[in-house]
C-alpha positions in Angstrom: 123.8 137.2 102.6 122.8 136.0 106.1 126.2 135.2 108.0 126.2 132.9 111.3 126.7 135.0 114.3 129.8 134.0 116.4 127.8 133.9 119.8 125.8 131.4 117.6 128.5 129.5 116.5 130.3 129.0 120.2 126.8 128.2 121.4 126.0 125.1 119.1 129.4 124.0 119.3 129.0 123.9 123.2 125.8 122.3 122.1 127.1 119.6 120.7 130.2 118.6 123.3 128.0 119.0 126.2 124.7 117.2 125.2 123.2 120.1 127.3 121.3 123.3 127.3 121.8 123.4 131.6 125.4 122.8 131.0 126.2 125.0 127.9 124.1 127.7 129.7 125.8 127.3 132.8 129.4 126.9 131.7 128.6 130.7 129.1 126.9 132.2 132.2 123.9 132.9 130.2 120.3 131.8 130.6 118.8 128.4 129.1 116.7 130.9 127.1 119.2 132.6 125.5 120.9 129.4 124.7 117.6 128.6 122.8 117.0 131.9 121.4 120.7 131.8 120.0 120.5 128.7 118.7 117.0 129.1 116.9 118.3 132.5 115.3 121.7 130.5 114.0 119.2 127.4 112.2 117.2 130.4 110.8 120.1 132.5 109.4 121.6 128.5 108.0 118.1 127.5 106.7 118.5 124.2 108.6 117.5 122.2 111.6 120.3 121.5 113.2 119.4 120.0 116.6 116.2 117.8 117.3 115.7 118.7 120.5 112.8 116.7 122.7 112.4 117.4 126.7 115.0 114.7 127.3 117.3 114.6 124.8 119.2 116.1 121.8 120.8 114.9 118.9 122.4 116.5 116.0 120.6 116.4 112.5 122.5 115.4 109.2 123.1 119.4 108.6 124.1 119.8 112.1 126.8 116.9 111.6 127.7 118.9 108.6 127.7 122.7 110.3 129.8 121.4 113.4 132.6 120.1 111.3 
């Protein structure tokens, strides 16, 4: 079984109350790439989207809505 990392975890649910990769990154003291990187390896492990991400903006998908509760 493939089991969600905690770093994972914290990450998307800074994710999700900031609105922010700058600010989650900022606030963990960790790059913006790591933030990604993290966040990519926890959808892969869960088998699900659970950001759509665009330059601009972020929202959470229906399995992200799902994951965060």
């Amino acid at each position: 079984q493939h089991f969600p990392s905690v770093a994972g975890m914290v990450i998307f649910a800074h994710l999700v109350e900031t609105g922010s990769f700058t600010t989650t990154a900022r606030r963990l003291g960790v790059s913006k790439a790591s933030i990604s990187r993290e966040l990519a390896a926890l959808e892969a492990r869960l088998g699900a989207q659970l950001l759509l991400r665009t330059t601009r903006s972020m929202s959470l998908t229906e399995a992200g809505s799902v994951f965060y509760e």
